[in-house]
N, C-alpha and C positions, 0 to 999 in steps of 0.2 A: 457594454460591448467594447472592446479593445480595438481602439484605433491606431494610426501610426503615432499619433502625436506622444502616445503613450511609451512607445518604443524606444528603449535604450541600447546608441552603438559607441562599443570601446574600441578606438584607435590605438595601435602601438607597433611605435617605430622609433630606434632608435635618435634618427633623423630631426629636432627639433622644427626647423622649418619646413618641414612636410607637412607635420602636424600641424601646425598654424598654416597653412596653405590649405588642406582639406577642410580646418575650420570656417575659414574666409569662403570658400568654393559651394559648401553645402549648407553656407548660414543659413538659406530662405528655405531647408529641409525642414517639412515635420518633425524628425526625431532629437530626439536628445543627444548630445554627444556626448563622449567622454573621454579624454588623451592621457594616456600613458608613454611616458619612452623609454620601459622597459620590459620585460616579463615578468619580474619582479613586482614592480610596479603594480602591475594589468592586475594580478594577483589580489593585490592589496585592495584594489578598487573593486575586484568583484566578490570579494567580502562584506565590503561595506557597502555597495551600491548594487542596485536591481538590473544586470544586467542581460538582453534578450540575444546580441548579437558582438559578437567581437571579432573586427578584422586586424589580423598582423604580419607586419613585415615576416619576411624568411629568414634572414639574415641580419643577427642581431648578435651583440657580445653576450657573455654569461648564460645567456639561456635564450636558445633561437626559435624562430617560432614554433617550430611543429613540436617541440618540448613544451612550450605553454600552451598551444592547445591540445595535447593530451592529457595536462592537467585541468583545464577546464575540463575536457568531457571527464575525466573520470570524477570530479568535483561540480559541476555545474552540464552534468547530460542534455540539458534542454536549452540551451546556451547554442544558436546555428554558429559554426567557428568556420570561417573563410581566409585564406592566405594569402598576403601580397607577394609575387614570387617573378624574378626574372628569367627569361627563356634559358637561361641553363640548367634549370632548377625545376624544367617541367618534373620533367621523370620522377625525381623524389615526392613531389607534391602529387601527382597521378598516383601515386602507391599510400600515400596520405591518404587520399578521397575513398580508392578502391579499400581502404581499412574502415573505414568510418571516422576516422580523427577529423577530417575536414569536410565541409560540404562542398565546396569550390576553390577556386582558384582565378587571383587576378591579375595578369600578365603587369610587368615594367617594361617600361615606360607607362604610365598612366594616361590612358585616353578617356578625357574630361566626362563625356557626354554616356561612353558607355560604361564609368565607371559609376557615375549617377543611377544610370538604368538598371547597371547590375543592383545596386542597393535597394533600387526601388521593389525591384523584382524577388531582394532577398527578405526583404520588408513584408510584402504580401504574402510570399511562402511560410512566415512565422506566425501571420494575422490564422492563417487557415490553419497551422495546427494547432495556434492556441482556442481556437473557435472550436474544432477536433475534441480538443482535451474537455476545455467545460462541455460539450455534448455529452461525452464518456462519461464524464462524472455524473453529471445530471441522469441517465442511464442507471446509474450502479446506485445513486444513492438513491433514487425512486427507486428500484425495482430488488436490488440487492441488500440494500441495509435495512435496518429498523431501529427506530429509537429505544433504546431500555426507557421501560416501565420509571413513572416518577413516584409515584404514592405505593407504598410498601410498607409493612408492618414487621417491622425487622432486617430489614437490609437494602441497600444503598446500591443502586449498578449505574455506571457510566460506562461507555465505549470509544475506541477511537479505532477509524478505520479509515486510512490512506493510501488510496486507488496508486499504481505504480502508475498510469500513465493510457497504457491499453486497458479493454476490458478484461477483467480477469476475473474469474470463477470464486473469491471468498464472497460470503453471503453469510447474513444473520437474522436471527428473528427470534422474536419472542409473545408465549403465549400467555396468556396472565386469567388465574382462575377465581382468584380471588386479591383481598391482599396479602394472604401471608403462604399462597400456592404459584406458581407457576416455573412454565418451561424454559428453556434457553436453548437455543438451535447455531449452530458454527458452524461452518463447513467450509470445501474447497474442492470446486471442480477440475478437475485437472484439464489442463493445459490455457491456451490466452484466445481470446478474441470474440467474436458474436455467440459460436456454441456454445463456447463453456458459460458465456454468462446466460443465455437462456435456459442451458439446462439448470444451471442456477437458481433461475426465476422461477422454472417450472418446480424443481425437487422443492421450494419453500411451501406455493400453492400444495403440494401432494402431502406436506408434513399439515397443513391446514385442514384441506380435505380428509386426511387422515384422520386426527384430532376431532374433526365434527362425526363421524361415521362410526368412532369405535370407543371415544375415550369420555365425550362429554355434549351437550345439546350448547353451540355455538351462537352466540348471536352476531351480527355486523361486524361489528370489532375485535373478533374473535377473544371475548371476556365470557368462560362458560361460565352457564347459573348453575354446576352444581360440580363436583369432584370427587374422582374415586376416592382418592388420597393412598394410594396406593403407588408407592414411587417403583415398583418391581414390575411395572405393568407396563410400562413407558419400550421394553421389548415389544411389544404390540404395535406399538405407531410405528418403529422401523419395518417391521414385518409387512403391517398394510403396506407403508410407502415403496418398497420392496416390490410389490408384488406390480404395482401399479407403473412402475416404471425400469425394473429390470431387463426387462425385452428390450427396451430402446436403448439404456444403454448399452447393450450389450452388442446389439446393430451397429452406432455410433462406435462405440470401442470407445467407449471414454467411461470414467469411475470416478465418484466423490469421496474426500474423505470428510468425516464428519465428528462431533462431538454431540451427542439429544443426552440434556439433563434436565431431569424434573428437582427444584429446590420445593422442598417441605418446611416452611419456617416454623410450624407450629410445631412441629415433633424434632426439629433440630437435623433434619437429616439431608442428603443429596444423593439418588440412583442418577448413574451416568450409562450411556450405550456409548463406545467409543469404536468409530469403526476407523479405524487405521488411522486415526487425528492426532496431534501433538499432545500429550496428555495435559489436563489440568492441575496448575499449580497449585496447592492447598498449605497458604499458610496457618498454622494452629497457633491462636493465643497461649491456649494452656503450655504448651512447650518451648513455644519463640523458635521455631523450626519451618521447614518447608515440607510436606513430601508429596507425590504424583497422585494423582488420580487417573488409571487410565487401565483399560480394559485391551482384550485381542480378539475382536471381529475384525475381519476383512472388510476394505474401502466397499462404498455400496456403487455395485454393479460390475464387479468383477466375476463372480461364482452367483449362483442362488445357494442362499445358506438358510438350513431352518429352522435357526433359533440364535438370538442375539443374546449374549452375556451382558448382564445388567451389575453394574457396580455399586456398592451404598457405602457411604462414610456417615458418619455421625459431623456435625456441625455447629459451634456453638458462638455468644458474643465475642466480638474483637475475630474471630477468623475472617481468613479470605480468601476468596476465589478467583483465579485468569486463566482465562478459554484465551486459547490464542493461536494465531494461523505462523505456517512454518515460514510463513512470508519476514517475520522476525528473528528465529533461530538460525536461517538459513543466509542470513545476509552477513557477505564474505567483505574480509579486508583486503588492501591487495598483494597479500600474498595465497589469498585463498581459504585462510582458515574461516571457519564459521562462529559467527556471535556465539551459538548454541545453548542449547538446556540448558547447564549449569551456570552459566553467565546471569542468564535471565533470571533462575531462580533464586540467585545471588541476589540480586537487582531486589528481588521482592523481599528476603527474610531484610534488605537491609533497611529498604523505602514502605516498607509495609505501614507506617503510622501516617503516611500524607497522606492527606484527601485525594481523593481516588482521582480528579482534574488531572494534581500535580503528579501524582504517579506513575499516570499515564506518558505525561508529559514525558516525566523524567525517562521512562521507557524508551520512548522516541530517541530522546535527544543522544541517551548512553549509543543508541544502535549506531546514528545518524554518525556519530564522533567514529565508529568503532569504523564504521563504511567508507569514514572522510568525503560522504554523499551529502545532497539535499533533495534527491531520489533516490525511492526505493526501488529497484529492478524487479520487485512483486510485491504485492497488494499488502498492507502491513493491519493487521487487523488483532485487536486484543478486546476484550470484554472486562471489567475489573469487577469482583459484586463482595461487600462488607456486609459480614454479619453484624448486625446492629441488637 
């Protein structure tokens, strides 16, 4: 549990003896300080140091505050950023807060006692949403993720999936029939917050429930003892699931999109059902190429539709597979543009030989560079799986 002592605040103010003055004033403080007496500066330290909270002057040469703390938020979002500002400078710093660049504002001249309090008070407000945040996560990764399968007879799957902050609608799961059969399930509920991750919760249970009722006799673990082997049938399980929860969404007004693929390791093959999902990347050894996997059903629970198009590629060693949520394609620089398909797919024909860890990794990091974030503004979620 995250206490204050744990807490990091960055000072910056042009003023040198201010700074050592607010050192001396809040030494018997809990939190960590840290001084800068630039923007410049501020910058450089919150690079290299874990910072939770950063207060600055208004009024500063080269780059004044409310320009560095728009650079924090749009570089460090979870960063509370508060202004030290004098009574003539309400107004502008009011239009600061009412944007979202600042959280508050601290009147000049500096009153000792309630500038303490203000911190203490902004200190507790960080404690509860980082408290907030591990609940959410705790939430999404019980309830929304699932670990890929370890023991496999032919192919290798790790994941990685980085919660934006709120709950949000990406979900995974995977069914395992044997070792060299099973499913892969991706999806993305539309829009953010308790519904969408419940309906979340629930569409995984109904792809479960589905699964036990029509495709194979289930046990606990949902590991079935026995298998069609029939990957053109897997239209089936959306159809049941379909059937079981259309109405609600449809009440709700809310629609998933999704990727259900059954991998066949022993006959080399992959059928995909893709209802409105970012398609799957397929890189092919034999070529040293990329190209899509991806089908045109409509997201599930917009229409009743009745009958799902079933995709099949052929499969073989050294290829590879990423299921991935639009929560990567879609993440803008800022002028707007999008990482996009082609970037990403880029990304794969070039890193396709790393272990799927570091690929992943490298996935992230290329986005994260492209965003100049260390948040994602939605759920970032990819699957990698190597034909072995």
């Amino acid at each position: 549990m995250k206490t204050a002592r744990d807490v990091t605040i960055l000072f910056v103010d042009d003023e040198p003896d201010l700074l050592r003055s607010l050192g001396r004033f809040l030494r018997k403080e809990p939190y960590r300080l840290l001084f800068a007496g630039s923007g410049t500066e501020a910058l450089k330290l919150l690079l290299a140091e874990p910072v939770d909270i950063v207060i600055s002057d208004l009024r500063m040469p080269d780059m004044d505050g409310l320009a560095l703390l728009r650079d924090v938020k749009a570089g460090y979002p979870k960063v509370i950023r508060i202004i030290l500002s004098a009574t003539r400078d309400v107004e502008q710093t009011i239009e600061a807060i009412n944007t979202g660049e600042v959280y508050r504002f601290i009147s000049k001249p500096l009153d000792p006692e309630l500038f303490k309090q203000i911190i203490r008070d902004t200190v507790d407000y960080h404690l509860l949403k980082f408290e907030r945040r591990e609940v959410i996560t705790e939430i999404e990764k019980r309830l929304l993720q699932a670990s890929p399968p370890e023991h496999l007879a032919g192919a290798s799957i790790r994941a990685l999936m980085i919660p934006a902050g709120n709950l949000g609608g990406d979900f995974t799961d995977y069914y395992v029939y044997d070792d060299r059969h099973l499913d892969i399930l991706i999806g993305d509920v539309m829009g953010k917050g308790i519904q969408s991750a419940l309906v979340a919760a629930s569409l995984k249970h109904l792809f479960a429930k589905s699964l036990a009722l029509h495709d194979c006799s289930v046990t606990p673990k949902l590991t079935c003892r026995y298998f069609t082997h029939d990957i053109k049938k897997i239209d089936q399980v959306i159809l049941s699931v379909e059937a079981m929860c259309l109405e609600s969404l449809m009440e709700l007004e809310i629609f998933a999109t999704l990727n259900y693929a059954r991998l066949d390791l022993e006959t080399g093959k992959i059928g995909l059902v893709d209802c409105g999902h970012p398609p799957v990347i397929h890189y092919r050894s034999e070529t040293g190429r990329c190209s899509l996997i991806k089908g045109n059903n409509m997201p599930l629970g917009i229409i009743k539709q009745s009958d799902y198009h079933v995709v099949t590629h052929e499969i073989q060693a050294g290829d590879l597979l990423l299921f991935y949520s639009d929560g990567i394609t879609e993440t803008q620089d800022d002028s707007g543009e999008l990482f996009g398909e082609e970037r990403l797919t880029s990304l794969i024909q070039t890193h396709h030989h790393l272990p799927l860890e570091e690929l992943l990794i490298t996935i992230k990091a290329e986005a994260a560079a492209f965003c100049q974030c260390t948040q994602f503004r939605d759920d970032f979620t990819c699957i990698a799986v190597r034909i072995e």
